[in-house]
C-alpha positions as CSV (number, residue, x, y, z in Angstrom):
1,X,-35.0,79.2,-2.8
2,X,-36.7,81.5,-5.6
3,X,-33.6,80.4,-7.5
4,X,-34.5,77.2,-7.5
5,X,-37.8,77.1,-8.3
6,X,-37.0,79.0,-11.2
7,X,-34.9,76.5,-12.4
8,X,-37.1,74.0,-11.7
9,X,-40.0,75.8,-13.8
10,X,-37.6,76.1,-16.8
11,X,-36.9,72.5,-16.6
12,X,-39.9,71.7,-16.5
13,X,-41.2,74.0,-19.2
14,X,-37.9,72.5,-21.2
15,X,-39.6,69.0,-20.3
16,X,-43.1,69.8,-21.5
17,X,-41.8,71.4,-24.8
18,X,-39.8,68.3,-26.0
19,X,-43.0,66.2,-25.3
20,X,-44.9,68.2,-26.9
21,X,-42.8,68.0,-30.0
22,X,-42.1,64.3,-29.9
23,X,-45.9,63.7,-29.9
24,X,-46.6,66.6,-32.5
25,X,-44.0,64.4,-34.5
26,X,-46.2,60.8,-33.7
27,X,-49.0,62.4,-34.7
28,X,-48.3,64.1,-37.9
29,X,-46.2,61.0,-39.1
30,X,-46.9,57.4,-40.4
31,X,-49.2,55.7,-38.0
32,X,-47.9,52.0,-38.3
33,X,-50.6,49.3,-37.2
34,X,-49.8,47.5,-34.2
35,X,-50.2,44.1,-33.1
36,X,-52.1,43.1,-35.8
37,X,-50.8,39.7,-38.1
38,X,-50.3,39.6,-41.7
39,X,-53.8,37.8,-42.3
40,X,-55.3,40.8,-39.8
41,X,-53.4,43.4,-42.0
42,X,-54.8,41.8,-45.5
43,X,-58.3,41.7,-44.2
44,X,-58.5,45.4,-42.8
45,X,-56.8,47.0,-46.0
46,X,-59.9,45.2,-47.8
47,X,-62.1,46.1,-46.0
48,X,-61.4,49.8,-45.8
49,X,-60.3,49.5,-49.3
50,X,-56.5,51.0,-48.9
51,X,-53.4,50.0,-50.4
52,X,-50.8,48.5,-47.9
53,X,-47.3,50.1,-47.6
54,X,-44.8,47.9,-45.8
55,X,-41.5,48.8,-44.5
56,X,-38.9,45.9,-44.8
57,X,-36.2,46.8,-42.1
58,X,-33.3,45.2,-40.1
59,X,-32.0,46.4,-36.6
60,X,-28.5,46.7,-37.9
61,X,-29.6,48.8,-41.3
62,X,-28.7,52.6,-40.4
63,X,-30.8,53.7,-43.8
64,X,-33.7,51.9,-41.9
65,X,-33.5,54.1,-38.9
66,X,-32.7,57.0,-40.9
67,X,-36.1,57.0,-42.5
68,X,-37.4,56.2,-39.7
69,X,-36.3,59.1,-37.6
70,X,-36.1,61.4,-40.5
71,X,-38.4,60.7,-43.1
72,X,-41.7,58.9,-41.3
73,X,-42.3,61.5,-39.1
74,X,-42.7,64.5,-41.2
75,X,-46.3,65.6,-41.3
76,X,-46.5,65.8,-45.6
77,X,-45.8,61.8,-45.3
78,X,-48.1,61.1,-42.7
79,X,-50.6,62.8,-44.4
80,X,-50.7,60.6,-47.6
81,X,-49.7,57.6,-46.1
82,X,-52.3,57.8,-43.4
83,X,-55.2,58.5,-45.7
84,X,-54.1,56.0,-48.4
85,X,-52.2,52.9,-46.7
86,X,-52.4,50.6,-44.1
87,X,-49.1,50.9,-42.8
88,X,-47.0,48.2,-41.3
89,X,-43.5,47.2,-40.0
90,X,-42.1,43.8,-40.6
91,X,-38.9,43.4,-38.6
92,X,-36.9,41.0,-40.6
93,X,-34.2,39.8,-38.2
94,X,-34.2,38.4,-34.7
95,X,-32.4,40.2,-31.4
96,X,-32.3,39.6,-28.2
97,X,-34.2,43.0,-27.7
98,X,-37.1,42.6,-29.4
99,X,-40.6,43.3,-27.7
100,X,-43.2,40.4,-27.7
101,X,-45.1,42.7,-30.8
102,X,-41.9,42.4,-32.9
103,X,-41.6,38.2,-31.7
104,X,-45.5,37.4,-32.8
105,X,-44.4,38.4,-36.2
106,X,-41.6,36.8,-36.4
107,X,-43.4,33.9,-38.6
108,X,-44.8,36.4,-40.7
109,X,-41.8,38.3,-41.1
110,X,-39.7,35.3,-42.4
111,X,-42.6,34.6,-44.7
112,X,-42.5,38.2,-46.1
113,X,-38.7,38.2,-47.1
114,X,-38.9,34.6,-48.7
115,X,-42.1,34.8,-50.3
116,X,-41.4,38.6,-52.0
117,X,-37.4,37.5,-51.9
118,X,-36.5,40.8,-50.0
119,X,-32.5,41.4,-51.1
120,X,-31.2,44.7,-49.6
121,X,-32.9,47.1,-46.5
122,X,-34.6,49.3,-46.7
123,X,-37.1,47.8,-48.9
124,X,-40.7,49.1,-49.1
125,X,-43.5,46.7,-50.5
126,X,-46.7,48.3,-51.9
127,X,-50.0,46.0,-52.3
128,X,-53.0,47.0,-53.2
129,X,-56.4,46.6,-51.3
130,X,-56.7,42.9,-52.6
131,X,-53.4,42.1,-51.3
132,X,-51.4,42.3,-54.8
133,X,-47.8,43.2,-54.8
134,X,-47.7,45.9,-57.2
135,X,-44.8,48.5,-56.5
136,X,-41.5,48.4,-55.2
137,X,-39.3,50.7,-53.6
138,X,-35.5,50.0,-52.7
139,X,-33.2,52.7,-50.2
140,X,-33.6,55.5,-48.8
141,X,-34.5,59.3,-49.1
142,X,-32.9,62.4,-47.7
143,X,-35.9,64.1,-48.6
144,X,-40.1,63.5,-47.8
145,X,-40.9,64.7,-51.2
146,X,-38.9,62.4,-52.9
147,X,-39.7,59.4,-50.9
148,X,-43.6,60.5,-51.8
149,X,-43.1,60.9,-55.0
150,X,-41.5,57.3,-55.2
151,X,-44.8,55.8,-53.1
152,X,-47.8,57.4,-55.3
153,X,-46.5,55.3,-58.2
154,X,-47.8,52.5,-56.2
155,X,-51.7,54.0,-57.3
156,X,-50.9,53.6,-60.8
157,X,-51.1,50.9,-63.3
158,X,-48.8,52.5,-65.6
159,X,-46.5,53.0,-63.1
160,X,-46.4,50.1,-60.8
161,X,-43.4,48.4,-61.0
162,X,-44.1,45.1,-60.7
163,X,-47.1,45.5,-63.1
164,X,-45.1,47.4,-66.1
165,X,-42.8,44.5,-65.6
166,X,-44.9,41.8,-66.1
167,X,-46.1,43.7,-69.3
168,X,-42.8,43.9,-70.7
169,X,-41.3,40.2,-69.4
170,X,-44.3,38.8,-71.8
171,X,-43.2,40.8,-74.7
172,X,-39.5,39.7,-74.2
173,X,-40.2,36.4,-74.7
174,X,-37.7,34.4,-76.3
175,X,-35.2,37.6,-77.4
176,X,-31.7,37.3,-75.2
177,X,-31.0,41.3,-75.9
178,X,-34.4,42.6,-74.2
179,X,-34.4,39.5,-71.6
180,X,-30.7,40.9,-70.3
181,X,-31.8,44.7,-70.4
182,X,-34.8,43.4,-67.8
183,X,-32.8,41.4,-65.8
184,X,-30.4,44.5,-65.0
185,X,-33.0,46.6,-64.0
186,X,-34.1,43.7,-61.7
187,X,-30.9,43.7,-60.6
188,X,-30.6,47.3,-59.9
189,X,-34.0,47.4,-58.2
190,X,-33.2,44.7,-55.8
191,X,-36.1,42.8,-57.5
192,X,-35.7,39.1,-56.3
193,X,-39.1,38.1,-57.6
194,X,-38.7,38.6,-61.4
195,X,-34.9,38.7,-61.2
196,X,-34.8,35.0,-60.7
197,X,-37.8,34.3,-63.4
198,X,-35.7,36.8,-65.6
199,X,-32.3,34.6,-64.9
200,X,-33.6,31.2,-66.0
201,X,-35.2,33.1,-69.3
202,X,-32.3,34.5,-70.0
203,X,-30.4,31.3,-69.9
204,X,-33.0,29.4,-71.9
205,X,-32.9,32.1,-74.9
206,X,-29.2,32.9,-75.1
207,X,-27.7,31.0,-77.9
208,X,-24.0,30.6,-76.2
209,X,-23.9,31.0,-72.4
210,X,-20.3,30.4,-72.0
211,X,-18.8,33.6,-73.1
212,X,-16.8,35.3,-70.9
213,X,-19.3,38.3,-71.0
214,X,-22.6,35.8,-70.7
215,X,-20.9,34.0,-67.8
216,X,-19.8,37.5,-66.3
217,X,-23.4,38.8,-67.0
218,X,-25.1,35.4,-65.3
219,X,-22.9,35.9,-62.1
220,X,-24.5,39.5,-61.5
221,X,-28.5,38.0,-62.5
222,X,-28.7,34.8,-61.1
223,X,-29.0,34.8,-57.1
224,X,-31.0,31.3,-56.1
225,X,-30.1,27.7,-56.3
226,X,-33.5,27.4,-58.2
227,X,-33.7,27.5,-62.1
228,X,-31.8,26.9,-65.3
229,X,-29.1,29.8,-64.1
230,X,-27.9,27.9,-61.0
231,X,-27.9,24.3,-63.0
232,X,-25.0,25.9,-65.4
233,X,-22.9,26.0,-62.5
234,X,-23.7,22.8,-61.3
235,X,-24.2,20.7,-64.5
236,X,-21.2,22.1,-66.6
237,X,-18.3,23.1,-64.0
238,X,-15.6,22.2,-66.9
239,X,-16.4,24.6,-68.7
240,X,-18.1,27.4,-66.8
241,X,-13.9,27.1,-65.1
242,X,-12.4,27.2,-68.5
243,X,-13.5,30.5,-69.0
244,X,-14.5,32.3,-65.4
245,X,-11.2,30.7,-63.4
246,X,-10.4,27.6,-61.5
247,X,-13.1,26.7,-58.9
248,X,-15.3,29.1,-59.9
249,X,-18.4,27.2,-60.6
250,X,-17.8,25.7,-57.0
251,X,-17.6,28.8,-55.4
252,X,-20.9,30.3,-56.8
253,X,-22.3,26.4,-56.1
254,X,-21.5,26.8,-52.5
255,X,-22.6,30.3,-52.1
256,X,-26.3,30.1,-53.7
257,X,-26.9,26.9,-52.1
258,X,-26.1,28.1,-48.4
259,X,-28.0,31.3,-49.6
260,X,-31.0,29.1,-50.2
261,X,-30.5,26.4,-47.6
262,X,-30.4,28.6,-44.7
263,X,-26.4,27.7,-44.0
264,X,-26.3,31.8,-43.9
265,X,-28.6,32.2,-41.6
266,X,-27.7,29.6,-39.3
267,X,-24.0,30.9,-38.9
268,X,-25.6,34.4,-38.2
269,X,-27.5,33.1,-35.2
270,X,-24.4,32.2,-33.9
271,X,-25.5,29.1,-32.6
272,X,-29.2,29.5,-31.7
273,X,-31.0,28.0,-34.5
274,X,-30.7,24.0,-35.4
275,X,-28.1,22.8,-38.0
276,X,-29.6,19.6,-38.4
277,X,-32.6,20.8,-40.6
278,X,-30.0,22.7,-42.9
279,X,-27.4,19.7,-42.9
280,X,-30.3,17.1,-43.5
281,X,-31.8,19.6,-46.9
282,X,-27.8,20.0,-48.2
283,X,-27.6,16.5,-47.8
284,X,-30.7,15.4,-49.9
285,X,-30.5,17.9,-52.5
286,X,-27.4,17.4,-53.3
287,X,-25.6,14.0,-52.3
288,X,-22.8,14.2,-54.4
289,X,-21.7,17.8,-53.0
290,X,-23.1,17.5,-49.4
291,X,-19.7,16.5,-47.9
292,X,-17.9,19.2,-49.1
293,X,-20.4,22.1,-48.2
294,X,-20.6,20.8,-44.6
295,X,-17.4,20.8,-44.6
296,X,-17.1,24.2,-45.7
297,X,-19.9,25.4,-43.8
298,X,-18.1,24.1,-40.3
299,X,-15.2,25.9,-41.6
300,X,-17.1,29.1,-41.6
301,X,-18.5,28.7,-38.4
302,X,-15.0,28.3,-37.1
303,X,-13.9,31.2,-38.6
304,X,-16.8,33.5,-37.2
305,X,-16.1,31.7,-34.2
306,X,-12.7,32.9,-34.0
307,X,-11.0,29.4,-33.6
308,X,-7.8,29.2,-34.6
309,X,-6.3,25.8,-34.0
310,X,-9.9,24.1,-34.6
311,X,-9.6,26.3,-37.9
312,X,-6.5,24.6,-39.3
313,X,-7.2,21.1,-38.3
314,X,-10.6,22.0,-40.1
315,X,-9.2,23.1,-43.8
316,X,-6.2,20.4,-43.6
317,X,-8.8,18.0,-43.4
318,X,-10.7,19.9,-45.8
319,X,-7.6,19.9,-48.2
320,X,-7.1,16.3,-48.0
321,X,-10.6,15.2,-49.0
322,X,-11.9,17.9,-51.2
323,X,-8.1,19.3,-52.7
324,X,-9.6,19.4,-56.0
325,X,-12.7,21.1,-55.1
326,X,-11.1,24.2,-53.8
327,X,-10.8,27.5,-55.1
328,X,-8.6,30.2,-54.6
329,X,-11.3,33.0,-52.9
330,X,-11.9,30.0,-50.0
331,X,-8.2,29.5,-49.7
332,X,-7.3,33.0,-49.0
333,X,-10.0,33.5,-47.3
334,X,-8.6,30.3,-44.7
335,X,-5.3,31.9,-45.1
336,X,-6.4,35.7,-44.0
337,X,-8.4,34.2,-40.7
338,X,-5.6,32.4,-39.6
339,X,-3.2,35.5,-40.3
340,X,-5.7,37.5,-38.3
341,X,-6.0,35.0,-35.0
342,X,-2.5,33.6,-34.2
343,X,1.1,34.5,-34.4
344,X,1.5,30.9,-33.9
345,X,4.5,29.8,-36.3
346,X,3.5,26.6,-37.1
347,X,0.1,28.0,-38.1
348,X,0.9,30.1,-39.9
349,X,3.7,28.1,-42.2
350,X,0.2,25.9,-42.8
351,X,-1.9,29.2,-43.7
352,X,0.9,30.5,-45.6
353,X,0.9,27.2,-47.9
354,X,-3.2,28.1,-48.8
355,X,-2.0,31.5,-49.4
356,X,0.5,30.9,-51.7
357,X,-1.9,28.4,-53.3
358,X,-4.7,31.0,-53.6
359,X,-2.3,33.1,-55.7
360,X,-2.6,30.7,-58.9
361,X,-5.1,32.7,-60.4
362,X,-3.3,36.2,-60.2
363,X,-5.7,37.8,-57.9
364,X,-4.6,40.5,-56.1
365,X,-6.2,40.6,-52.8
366,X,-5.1,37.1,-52.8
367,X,-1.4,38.2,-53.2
368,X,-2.0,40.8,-50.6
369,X,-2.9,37.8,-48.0
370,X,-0.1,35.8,-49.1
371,X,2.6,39.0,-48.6
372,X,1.5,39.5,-45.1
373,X,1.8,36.0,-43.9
374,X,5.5,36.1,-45.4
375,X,5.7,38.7,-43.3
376,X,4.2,37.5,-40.4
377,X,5.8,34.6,-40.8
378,X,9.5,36.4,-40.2
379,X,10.0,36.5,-44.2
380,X,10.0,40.3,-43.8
381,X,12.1,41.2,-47.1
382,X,9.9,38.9,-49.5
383,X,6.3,39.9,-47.7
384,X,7.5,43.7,-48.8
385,X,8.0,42.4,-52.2
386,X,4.9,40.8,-52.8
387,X,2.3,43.0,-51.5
388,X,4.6,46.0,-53.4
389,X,3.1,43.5,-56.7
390,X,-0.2,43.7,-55.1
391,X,-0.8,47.4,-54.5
392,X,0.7,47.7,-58.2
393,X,-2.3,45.1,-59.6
394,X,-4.8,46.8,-58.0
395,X,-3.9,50.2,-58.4
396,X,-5.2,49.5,-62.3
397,X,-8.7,48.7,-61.3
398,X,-10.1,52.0,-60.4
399,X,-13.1,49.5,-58.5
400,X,-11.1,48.2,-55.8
401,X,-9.8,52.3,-54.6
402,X,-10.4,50.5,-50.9
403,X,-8.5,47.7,-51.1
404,X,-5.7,50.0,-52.6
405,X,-5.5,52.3,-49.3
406,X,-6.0,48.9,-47.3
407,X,-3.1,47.7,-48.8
408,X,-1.1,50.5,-49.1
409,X,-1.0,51.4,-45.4
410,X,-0.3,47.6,-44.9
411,X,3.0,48.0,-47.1
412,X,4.0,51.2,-45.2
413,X,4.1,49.5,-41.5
414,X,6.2,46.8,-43.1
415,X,8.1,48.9,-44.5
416,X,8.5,50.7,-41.0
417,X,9.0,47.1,-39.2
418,X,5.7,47.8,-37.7
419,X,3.2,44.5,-36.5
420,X,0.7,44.1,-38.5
């Protein structure tokens, strides 16, 4: 009996201690507003004249909840960011699990990432008291110092980010060289807001766009279907294809449009959000390329979907409207679904076609697809062959080191006679 109240006493001294430490934790960290709306959190900042520091984060973003457990907490943070901000969450996506705080800002949250173009999570907005986005902050920190040394910038003019860069956007005017350098460093800051204005300048100044370098260059800056950098794609496909590859300008069409149309995030809902209001935008935006994106958007759905049989019928039909308008990536991409859901033989004789297709260009994840449906497809001798060509393309590009293992381990089962 004295045994066991012992133990019951240590338990619940065990208990006491962790809650003591937890709240210790909640109290010395960032104290996040709570159930207040954007509007709320503008007015209040004014009026007790603080900056606001905003945390950008997703569900499925582990560098979110790693700065969150780790980094928010500590008492050094909480100290400056307490005194200084008003601090606030926006959730970006939706989940099933989300509390009816996180679900009344929905609205605001999807105003948030459009209106500041939020690219990458974490991503941590800094206004100040009027409600002026000044600094930006991209990632995360292993340590508090860092991350505070990162966020203090926000207090200064001279070191604001998005203030020194409008300084030095107005003094690039008109000079390509300096335009480019500012675009990169966009780029590299996940700035979405002057990375698009610093796209179409760009375009507008350079002399001769269609360089392989330029075009190269342009495919790195220019991430919206809005401005002069998405219209070179769309206006002049000739000869953005001469130089960047068949179908290129098509595949970069596609992409930024269902980017901006909200294609992307329609297939990510899996289902639960309209496709009429993205169908009926495609459609009058672009009327002469409407059928093939819905076409390739259903496509995508299917694959996601995991529909194999619906998938074929899908890009045969695809195939004999829109031949011309494919491009190798979709076509190996097709191919690599179909190798993935069925052993079905007549299936995959029809994905193996695409495949082979795909490999036009010399790509060699695309001859990596087309070798494994050989195989798969009981032409065991020549699949060996051509992903042996593959791992030998790719082992020159020291980028693709992933893809090299990947397809390395593939060649070794079929060289076993393993499935794959």
């Amino acid at each position: 009996m004295k045994r066991t109240k012992q133990l019951t006493l240590c338990c619940l001294t065990a208990l006491l201690c962790c809650l003591f430490f937890t709240a210790s934790a909640q109290e010395t960290g960032i104290k996040f507003e709570h159930g207040l709306s954007w509007k709320e959190i503008k007015e209040k900042a004014k009026r007790e004249n603080k900056f606001i520091f905003m945390d950008c984060f997703t569900t499925w973003c582990g560098p979110c909840k790693m700065m969150s457990k780790d980094i928010f907490p500590q008492k050094e943070v909480g100290d400056l960011f307490n005194e200084k901000f008003i601090n606030v969450k926006a959730q970006i996506d939706q989940t099933d699990k989300d509390n009816e705080e996180v679900k009344r800002f929905y609205e605001d949250a999807a105003f948030i990432a459009k209106e500041f173009n939020v690219q990458a999570y974490p991503t941590f907005l800094y206004f100040t008291p009027d409600g002026k986005l000044v600094h930006l902050f991209v990632g995360s920190t292993k340590e508090a110092k860092e991350f505070i040394d990162e966020s203090v910038k926000a207090f200064d003019p001279a070191t604001q980010y998005f203030t020194r860069m409008e300084k030095e956007i107005n003094a690039a005017a008109g000079n390509a060289d300096a335009l480019r350098n500012l675009a990169m460093e966009a780029k590299n800051k996940y700035d979405g807001i002057n990375g698009a204005t610093l796209a179409d300048a760009y375009v507008k100044s350079e002399k001769n766009i269609f360089t392989k370098d330029n075009l190269t260059f342009l495919d790195e800056i220019v991430k919206s279907s809005k401005g002069a950098g998405f219209r070179v794609y769309l206006d002049q496909p000739e000869k953005v294809d001469a130089i960047m590859g068949k179908g290129y300008s098509q595949m970069k069409i596609s992409q930024l449009i269902f980017m901006d149309e909200g294609a992307y995030d329609w297939l990510n809902s899996k289902g639960t959000k309209e496709l009429e209001p993205v169908r009926k935008s495609i459609t009058e935006k672009y009327p002469e390329h409407a059928g093939v994106l819905m076409a390739r958007l259903n496509i995508l759905h299917l694959q996601y979907s995991k529909k194999g049989e619906e998938l074929v019928k899908a890009v045969t039909e695809l195939l004999k409207k829109y031949g011309k308008q494919t491009y190798p990536a979709e076509l190996a991409s097709y191919a690599r679904s179909v190798a993935m859901l069925s052993n079905d033989a007549a299936m995959l004789k029809q994905a193996l076609g695409w495949a082979k297709m795909s490999t036009e260009n010399g790509d060699a994840g695309h001859l990596a697809v087309y070798a494994s449906l050989l195989y798969k497809s009981g032409k065991k001798h020549e699949g060996i062959t051509e992903m042996k060509k593959a791992v030998a393309l790719i082992g020159k590009d020291e980028k693709k080191s992933f893809m090299l293992s990947f397809c390395q381990n593939m060649l070794e089962k079929m060289e076993k006679g393993e499935s794959i």
